[in-house]
N, C-alpha and C positions, 0 to 999 in steps of 0.2 A: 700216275704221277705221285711221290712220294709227297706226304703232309707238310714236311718241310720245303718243299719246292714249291708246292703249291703258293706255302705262304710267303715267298722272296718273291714269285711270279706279283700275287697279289699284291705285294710292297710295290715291286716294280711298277706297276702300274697305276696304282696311287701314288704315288711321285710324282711319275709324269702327268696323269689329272692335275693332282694338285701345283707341278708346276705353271698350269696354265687357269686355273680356276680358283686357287687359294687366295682369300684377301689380301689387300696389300698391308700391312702392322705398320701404324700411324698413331702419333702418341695425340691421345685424346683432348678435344678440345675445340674440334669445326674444322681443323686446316686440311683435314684429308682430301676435300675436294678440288684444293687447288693444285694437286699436283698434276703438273705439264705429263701431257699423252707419251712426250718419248723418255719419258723416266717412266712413265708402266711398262712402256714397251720394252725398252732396258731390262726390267725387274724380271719380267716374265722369258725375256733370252738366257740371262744370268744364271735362272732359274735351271731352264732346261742341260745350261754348260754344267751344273753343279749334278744334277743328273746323270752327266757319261765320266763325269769325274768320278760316282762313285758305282760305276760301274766297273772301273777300273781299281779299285779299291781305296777310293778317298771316303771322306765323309761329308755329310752335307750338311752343310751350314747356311743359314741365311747369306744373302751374295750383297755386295760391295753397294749394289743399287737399291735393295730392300735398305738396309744400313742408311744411307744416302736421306732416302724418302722419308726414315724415319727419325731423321735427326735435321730434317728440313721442317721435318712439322714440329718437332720439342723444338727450336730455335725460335719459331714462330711466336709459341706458347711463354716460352720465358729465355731472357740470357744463357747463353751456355756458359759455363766456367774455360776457363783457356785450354784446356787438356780437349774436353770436349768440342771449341769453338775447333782447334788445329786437327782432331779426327773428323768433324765434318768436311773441314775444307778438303782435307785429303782426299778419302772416301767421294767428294762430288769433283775433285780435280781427276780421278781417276775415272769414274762413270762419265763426267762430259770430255774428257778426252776418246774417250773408247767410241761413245754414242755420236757425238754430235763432232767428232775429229773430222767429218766427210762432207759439212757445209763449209762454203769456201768464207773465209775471210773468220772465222771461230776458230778461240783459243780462251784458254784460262787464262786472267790478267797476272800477270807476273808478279805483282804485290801481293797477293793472297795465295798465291797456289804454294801447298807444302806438300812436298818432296816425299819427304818420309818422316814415321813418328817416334817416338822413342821405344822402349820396350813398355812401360806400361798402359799408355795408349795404345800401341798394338794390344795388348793385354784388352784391357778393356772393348775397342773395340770386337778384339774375338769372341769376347763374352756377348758382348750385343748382338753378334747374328747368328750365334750358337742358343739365345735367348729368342729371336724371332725365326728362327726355322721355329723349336719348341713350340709357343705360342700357336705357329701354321698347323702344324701337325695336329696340335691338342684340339682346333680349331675344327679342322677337318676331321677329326675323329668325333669328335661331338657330335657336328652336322651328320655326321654318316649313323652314328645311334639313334639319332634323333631322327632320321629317315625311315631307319629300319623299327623303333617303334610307333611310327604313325602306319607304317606298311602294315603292320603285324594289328594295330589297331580295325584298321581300315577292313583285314580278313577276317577277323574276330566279329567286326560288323557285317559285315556280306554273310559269314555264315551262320550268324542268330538269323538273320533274314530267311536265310535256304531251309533251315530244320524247322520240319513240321510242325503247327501248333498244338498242342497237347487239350483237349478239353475236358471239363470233368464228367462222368458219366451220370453223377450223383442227380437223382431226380426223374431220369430218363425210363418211362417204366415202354416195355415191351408189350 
């Protein structure tokens, strides 16, 4: 296998790890706990959809329910400005229609649900989960350095262990 294959193989595969094993990016400040199990579940399907997307030659951005989660917890944290209040709503009127469209008697209330956003709201928005894939990746590359030298630590320790002790001979008469 040529060196470059290797390394799209080994992309490929850290993706899909990391679709399923990468934090969820939650804007700092305790709220990260409370987010409801089928918005992880969401994040982590979205995930994997943004995966054959770019196996088809898309790119991968952070997905509409990472976005979501993360602007569930800055809402939390402080007001949003209207630009941002109307990309949250969007962004969670599209994730709970998607997700939660299959319990019966759920819908988005009709006062709050926005449609579509202007051009620099989409703007922005693109920026935010082209910002939290980043974030995941840098994330996941760190953890993996950070693997590989505790590994590398850990052989470095086993093999002072294994190599003979050296004594001095100085004194030893025959």
């Amino acid at each position: 296998m040529k060196a470059r294959d290797k390394r799209e193989v080994d992309k490929g595969i850290s993706e899909i790890v990391g679709a399923i094993c990468d934090p969820i990016m939650v804007m700092p400040g305790g709220w990260g706990d409370t987010l409801p199990d089928w918005l992880k579940n969401a994040i982590t399907l979205e995930r994997l959809i943004e995966n054959m997307k770019a196996l088809h030659g898309g790119e991968i951005t952070g997905t509409d329910a990472e976005a979501c989660a993360y602007l569930y917890t800055a809402c939390l944290e402080a007001p949003p400005s209207h630009d941002w209040a109307q990309i949250y709503l969007y962004v969670a009127g599209k994730v709970l229609t998607g997700e939660r469209a299959k319990e019966p008697g759920f819908a988005m209330p009709e006062d709050i649900r926005v449609e579509s956003l202007t051009r620099n709201q989409q703007d922005d928005l693109n920026h935010l989960k082209r910002w939290i894939y980043e974030r995941r990746v840098k994330n996941r590359e760190e953890r993996g350095r950070g693997e590989r030298r505790e590994k590398k630590a850990e052989e470095a320790a086993r093999d002072k262990l294994l190599q003979p002790t050296m004594f001095p001979l100085d004194g030893l008469e025959e």
